[in-house]
N, C-alpha and C positions, 0 to 999 in steps of 0.2 A: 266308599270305593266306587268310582265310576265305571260302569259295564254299562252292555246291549243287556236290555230285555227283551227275549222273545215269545212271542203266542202265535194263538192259532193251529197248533198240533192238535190231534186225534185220529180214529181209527175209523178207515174211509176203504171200501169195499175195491177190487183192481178194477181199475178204468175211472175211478172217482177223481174227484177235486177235490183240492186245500188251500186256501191262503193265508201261508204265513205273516207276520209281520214282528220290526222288531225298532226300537227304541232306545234312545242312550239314557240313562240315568241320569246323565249329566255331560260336560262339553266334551268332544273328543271331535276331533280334526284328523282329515286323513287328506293329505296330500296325493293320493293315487287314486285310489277308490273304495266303496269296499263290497261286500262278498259273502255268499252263504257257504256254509260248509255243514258237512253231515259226518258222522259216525254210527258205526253198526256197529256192534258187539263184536269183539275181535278184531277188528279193522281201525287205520288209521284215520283221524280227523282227514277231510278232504275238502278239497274248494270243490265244489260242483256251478256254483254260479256267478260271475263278477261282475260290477258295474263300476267304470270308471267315471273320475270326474269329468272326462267330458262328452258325458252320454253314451258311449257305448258298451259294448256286452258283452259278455264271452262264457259261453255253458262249454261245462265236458260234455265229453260226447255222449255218454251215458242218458242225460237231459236234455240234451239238443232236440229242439223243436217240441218238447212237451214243458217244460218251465220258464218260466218269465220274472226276471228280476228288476224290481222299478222304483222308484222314489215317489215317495208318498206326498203334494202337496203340502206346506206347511208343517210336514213334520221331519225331524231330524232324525233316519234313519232307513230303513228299505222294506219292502215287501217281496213275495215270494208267489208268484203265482205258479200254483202247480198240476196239471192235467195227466190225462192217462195213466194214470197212478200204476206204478207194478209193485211185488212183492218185494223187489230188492230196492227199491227206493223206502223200504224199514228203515230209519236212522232216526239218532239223536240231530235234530237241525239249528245252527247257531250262525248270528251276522258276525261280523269283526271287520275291521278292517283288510284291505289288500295292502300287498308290503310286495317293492317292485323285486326284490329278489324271490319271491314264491314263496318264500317259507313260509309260516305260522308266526302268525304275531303271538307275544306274551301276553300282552294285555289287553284287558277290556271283556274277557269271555265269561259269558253271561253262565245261565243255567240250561240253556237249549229248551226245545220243545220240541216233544216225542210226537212222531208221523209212525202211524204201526197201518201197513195194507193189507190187509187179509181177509180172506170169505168168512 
């Protein structure tokens, strides 16, 4: 089955740094672009970060001006740069594709990796 793999999750004090990254198993093409998204317990999957195909970006506002979403040299897939870490940035974090109507794509979701901020 072809999915994103991602890494780089763990538990990073508030005001810390993390960088994610994440990986296709196998070929997956995306015509738009694609995008981290996160889940918190209770809460719905959400995009929080986009990178389209033709270079630019777009964070919620939730992230804006503390994450950075980029394309990794020679690899098929994205990283996650992420600063000032707070307590509600807790989630499960996954890439996927971006799908021009916003919804959630079906396919391709990986197992995510867990980003837990606490003292």
């Amino acid at each position: 089955q072809v999915q994103f793999v991602e890494s780089g999750g763990g538990l990073v004090q508030p005001g810390g740094s993390l960088r994610l990254s994440c990986e296709a198993s196998g070929g997956i093409f995306s015509r738009y672009g694609m995008g981290w998204y996160r889940q918190s317990p209770g809460k719905q999957r959400e995009l929080v970060a986009a990178r389209f195909n033709n270079g630019t970006t777009n964070y919620d506002n939730s992230v804006k001006g503390r994450f950075t979403a980029f394309r990794e040299y020679g690899k098929f897939g994205m990283s996650l740069q992420m600063t000032s870490l707070k307590p509600d940035d807790t989630a499960v974090y996954f890439c996927n594709v971006i799908l021009p109507s916003g919804h959630l794509p079906t396919n391709y979701w990986g197992q995510g990796t867990q980003v837990t901020v606490s003292s």
